[in-house]
Wavefront OBJ file of the C-alpha trace (Angstrom):
o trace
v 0.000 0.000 0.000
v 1.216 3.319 -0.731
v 0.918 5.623 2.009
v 1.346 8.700 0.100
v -2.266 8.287 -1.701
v -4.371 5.916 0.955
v -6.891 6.819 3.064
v -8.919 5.170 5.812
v -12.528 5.035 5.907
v -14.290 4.605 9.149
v -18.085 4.669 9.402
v -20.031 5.556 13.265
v -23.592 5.844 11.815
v -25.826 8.520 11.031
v -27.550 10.149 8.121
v -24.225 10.169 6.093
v -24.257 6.124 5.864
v -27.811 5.802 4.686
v -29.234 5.299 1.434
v -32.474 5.583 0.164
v -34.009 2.206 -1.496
v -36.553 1.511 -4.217
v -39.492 1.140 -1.456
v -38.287 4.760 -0.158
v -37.224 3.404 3.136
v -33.523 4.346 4.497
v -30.930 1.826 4.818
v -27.070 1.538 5.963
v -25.391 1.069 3.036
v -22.680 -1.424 2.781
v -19.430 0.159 2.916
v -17.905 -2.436 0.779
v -20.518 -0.362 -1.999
v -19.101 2.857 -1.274
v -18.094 3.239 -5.218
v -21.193 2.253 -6.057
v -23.318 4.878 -4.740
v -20.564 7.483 -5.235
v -18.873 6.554 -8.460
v -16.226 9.661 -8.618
v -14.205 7.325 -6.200
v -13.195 5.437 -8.922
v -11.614 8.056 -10.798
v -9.772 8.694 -7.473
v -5.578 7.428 -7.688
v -6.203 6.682 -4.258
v -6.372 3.611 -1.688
v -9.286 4.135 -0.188
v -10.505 1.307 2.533
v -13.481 1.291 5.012
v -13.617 0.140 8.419
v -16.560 0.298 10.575
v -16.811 0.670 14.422
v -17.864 -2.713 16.141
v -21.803 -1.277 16.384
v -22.572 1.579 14.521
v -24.794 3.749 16.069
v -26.916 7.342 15.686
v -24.664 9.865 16.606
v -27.050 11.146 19.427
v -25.656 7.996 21.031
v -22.210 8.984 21.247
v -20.311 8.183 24.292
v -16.519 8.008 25.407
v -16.530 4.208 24.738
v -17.009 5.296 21.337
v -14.078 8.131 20.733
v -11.995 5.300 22.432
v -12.767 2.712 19.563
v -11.965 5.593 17.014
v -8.827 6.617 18.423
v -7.426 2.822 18.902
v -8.458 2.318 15.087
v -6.316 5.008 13.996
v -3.422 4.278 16.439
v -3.254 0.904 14.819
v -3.696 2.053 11.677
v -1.541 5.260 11.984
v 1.294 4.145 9.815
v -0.725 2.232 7.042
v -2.523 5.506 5.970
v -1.983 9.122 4.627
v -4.811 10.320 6.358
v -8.459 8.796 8.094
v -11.639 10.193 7.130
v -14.904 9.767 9.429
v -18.053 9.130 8.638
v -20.190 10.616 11.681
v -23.425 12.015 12.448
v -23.485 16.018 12.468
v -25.246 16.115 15.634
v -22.843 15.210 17.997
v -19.796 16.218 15.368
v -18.344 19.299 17.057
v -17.881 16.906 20.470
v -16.178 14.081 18.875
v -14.051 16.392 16.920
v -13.263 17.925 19.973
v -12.490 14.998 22.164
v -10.272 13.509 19.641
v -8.007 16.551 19.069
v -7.056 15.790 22.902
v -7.055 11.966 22.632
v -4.673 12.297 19.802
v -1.641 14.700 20.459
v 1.158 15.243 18.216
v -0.596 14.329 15.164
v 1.139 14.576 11.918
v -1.814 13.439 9.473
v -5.210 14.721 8.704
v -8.269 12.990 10.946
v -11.270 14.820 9.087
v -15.057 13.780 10.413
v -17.598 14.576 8.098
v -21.397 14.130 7.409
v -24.588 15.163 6.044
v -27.778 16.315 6.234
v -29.330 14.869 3.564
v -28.554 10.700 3.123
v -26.682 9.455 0.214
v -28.932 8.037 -1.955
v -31.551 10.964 -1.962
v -31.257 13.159 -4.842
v -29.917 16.698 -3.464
v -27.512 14.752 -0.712
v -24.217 16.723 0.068
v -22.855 13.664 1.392
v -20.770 12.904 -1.700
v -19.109 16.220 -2.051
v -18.666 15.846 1.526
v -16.965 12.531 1.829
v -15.424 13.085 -1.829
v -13.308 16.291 -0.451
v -12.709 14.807 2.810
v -11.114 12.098 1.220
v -8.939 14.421 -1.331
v -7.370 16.439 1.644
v -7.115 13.720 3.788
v -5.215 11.761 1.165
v -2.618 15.174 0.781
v -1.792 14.452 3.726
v -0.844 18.525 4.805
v -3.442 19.156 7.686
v -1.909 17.035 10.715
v -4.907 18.236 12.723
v -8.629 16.844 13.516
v -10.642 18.552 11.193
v -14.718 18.832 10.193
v -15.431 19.016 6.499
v -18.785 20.509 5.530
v -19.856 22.589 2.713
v -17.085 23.264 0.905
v -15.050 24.299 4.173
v -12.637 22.923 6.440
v -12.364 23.175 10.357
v -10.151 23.257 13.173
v -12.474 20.089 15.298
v -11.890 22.062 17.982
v -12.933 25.224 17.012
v -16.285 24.299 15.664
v -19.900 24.112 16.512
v -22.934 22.617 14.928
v -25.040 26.369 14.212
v -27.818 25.020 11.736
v -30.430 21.538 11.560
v -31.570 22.808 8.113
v -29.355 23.994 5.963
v -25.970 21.781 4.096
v -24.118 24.465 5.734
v -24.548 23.182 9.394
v -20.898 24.276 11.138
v -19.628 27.383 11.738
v -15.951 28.110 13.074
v -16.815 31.408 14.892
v -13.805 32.575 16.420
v -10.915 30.921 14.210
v -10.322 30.793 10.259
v -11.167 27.901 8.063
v -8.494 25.599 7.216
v -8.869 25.294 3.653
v -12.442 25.938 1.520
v -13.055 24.272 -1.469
v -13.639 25.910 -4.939
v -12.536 25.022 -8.110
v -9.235 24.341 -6.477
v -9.105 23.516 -2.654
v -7.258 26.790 -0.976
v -5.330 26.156 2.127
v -5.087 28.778 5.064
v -1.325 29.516 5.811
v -0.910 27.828 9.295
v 2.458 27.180 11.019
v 2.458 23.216 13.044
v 5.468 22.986 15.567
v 4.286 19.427 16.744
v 4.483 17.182 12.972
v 8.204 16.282 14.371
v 6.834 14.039 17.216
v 6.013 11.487 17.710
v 1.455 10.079 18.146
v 0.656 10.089 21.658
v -3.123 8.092 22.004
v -4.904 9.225 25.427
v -7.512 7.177 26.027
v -8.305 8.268 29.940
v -11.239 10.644 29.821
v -12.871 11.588 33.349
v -16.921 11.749 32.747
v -17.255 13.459 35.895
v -17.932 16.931 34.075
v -20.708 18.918 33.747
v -22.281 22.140 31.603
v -24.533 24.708 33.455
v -25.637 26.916 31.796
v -27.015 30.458 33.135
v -29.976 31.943 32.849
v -32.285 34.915 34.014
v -34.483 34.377 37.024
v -32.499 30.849 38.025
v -33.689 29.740 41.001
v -30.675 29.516 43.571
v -32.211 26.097 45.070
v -31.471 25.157 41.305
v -27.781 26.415 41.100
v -26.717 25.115 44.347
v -28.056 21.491 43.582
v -26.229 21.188 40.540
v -23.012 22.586 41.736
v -23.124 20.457 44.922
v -23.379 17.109 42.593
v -20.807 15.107 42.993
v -18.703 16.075 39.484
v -14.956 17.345 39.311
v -15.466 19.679 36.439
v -18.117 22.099 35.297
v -18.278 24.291 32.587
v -20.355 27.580 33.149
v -21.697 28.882 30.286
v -22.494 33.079 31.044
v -23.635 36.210 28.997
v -21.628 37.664 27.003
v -17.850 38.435 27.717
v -18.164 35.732 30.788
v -20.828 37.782 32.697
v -23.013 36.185 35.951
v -25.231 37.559 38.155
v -23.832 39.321 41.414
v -26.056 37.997 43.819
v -24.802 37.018 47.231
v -26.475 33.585 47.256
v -25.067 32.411 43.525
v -21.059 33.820 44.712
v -21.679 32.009 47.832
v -22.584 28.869 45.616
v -19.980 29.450 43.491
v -17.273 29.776 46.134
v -18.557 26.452 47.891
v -18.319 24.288 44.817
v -14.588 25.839 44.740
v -14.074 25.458 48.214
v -15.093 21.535 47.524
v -12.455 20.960 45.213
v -14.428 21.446 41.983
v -12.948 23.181 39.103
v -15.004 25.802 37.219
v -14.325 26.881 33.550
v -16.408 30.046 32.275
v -17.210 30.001 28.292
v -19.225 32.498 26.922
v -22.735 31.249 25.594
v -22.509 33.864 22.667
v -21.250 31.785 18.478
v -18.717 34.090 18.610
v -16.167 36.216 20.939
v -14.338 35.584 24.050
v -14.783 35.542 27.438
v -13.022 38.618 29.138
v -12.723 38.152 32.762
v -12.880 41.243 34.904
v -13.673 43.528 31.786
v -17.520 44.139 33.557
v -17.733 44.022 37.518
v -19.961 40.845 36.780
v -17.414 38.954 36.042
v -15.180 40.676 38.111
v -16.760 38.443 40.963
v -15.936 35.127 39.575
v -12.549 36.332 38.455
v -11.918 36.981 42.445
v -13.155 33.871 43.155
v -10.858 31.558 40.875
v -13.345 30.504 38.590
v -10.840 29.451 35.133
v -11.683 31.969 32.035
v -12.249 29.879 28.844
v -11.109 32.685 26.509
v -12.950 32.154 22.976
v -13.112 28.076 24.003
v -16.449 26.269 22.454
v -18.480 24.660 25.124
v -18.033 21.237 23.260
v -13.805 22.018 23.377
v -14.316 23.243 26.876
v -15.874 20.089 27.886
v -13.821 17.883 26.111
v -10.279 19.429 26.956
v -11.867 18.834 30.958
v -12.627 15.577 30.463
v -8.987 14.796 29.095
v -7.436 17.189 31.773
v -9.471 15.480 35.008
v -8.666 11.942 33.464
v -4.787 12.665 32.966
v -2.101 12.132 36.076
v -2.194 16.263 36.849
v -2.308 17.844 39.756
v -5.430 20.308 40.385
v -3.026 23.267 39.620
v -1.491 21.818 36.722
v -5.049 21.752 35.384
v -6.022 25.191 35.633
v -2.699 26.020 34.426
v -3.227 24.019 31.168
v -7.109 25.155 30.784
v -5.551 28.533 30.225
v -3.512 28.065 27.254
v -3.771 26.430 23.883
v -2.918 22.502 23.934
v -4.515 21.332 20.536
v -5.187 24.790 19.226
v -8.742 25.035 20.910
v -8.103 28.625 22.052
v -6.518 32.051 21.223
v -3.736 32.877 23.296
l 1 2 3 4 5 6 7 8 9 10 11 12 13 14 15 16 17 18 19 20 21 22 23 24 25 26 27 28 29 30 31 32 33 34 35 36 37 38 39 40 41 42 43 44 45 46 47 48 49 50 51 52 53 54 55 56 57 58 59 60 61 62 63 64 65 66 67 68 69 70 71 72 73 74 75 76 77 78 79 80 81 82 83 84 85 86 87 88 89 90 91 92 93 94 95 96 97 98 99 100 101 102 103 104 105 106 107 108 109 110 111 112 113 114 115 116 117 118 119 120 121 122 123 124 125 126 127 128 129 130 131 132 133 134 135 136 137 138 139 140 141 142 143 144 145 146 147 148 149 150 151 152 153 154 155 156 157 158 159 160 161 162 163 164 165 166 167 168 169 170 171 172 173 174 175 176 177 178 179 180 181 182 183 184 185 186 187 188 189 190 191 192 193 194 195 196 197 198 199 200 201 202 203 204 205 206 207 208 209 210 211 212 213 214 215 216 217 218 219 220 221 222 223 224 225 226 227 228 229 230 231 232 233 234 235 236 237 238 239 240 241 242 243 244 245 246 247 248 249 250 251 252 253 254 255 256 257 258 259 260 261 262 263 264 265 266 267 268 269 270 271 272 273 274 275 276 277 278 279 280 281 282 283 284 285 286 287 288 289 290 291 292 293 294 295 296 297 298 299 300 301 302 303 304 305 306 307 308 309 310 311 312 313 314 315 316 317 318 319 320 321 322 323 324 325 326 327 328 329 330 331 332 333 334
């Protein structure tokens, strides 16, 4: 097999590996019939194989067992291939993108998810431009990062965020540039990698202990101090604006006991796009004070994955917030 021009299929499930039969009923299609239903492939000098996950499944059903089976696939597989493409529901996309830039550090070959709205088969899909593109950049081999394809653009994994249920162009990449976008010719963003020299490191030890709450008007502090006194390590609070909470004496006070308990707090901003600012307005002045961790311009599906792989590594509590503050797989501006 030549490296230089093969690819690795793997399917999860979802819309993009269903195909619409005679009776009108959807259907997993066999993978081993990929170049059947998208015939292009064949004019393709590429290697392209297909692997599928032991049980595929609806990506609503994603779990941690799951990112594990993807990233041991591609840690066997690593040196066989130029680059993997997978085949994954768009619901749940912007998590498993994010979960496997951490899981996978130091990577030195494209790992591009992709999807689609419409299933193959029907007759305005986008999977096949989809999976067709993903497979041509994956197979160049020159973005050694997890990436989402999707309409004609490519994203940092970590960086985007499912932002439409309707419309083929369902991620946006709010607060960093696209990778490449696809035209006539397939234009590349100029981005320096300092990491292609090492050598794969697969983490596979994610802590589930983490949660998202997520601030409202008019929450009832009976509400906030229940789910902060749960028994999780991590939580990610998602606030107005610029990382803005309300001042109240009874939410600090909440605050400052889930602290005081040994929890660690991240604050991401609920707004698409922007950063969180810590101690720009006096209302997050207050949680600034009180040691909650600012998440910068952090997605909430980055923020909860890069917790996840923090709590599960061997760090110490300080080492943590020290590495929630700065850029590990890209997931943040410095």
């Amino acid at each position: 097999m030549r490296q230089s021009d093969s690819v690795l299929l793997i399917y999860t499930g979802g819309t993009i590996g269903m195909y619409k039969t005679n009776e009108g009923s959807l259907r997993p299609f066999d993978l081993d019939t990929l170049s059947t239903q998208i015939p292009e492939l064949n004019t393709f000098d590429i290697d392209i194989n297909a692997i599928s996950i032991a049980q595929p499944i609806d990506s609503s059903n994603m779990s941690k067992e799951v990112w594990i089976q993807l990233v041991e696939i591609i840690e066997k597989e690593y040196n066989n291939y130029n680059g993997f493409v997978i085949l994954h529901g768009s619901d749940t996309m912007a998590y498993t993108a994010s979960a496997l830039s951490f899981m996978l550090e130091n990577l030195n070959k494209p790992v591009i998810l992709t999807g689609a709205q419409l299933p193959i088969g029907v007759r305005r899909t986008d999977a096949k431009e989809n999976i067709i593109t993903s497979i041509e950049i994956a197979a160049q081999g020159n973005i050694p990062e997890v990436c989402v394809y999707f309409e004609y653009r490519l994203m940092r994994g970590n960086r985007c965020t499912k932002a439409n249920a309707e419309h083929f162009e369902a991620f946006k990449s709010p607060n960093f540039i696209y990778l490449a976008e696809a035209g006539l010719d397939i234009k590349y963003s100029p981005i320096k990698y300092d990491h292609t020299h090492k050598d794969l490191k697969v983490h596979t030890d994610l802590c589930e202990d983490v949660l998202i709450l997520k601030l409202f008007p008019s929450m009832k502090k009976e509400y906030i101090a229940k789910v902060l006194d749960l028994p999780y390590k991590g939580i990610i609070l998602e606030t107005f604006g610029a990382g803005n909470a309300t001042t109240a004496d009874w939410f600090l006070r909440a605050i400052q006991t889930a602290m005081d308990n040994g929890k660690l707090i991240l604050n991401v901003s609920q707004c698409l796009s922007g950063s969180v600012s810590q101690g720009l307005y006096e209302t997050s002045s207050k949680l600034e004070g009180l040691g909650v961790i600012g998440g910068k311009d952090m997605t909430t599906e980055a923020a909860l994955a890069k917790m996840m792989h923090l709590l599960g590594a061997e760090y110490s509590q300080e080492e943590i917030k020290q590495h929630l503050q700065i850029s590990l797989r890209g997931e943040l501006s410095n």
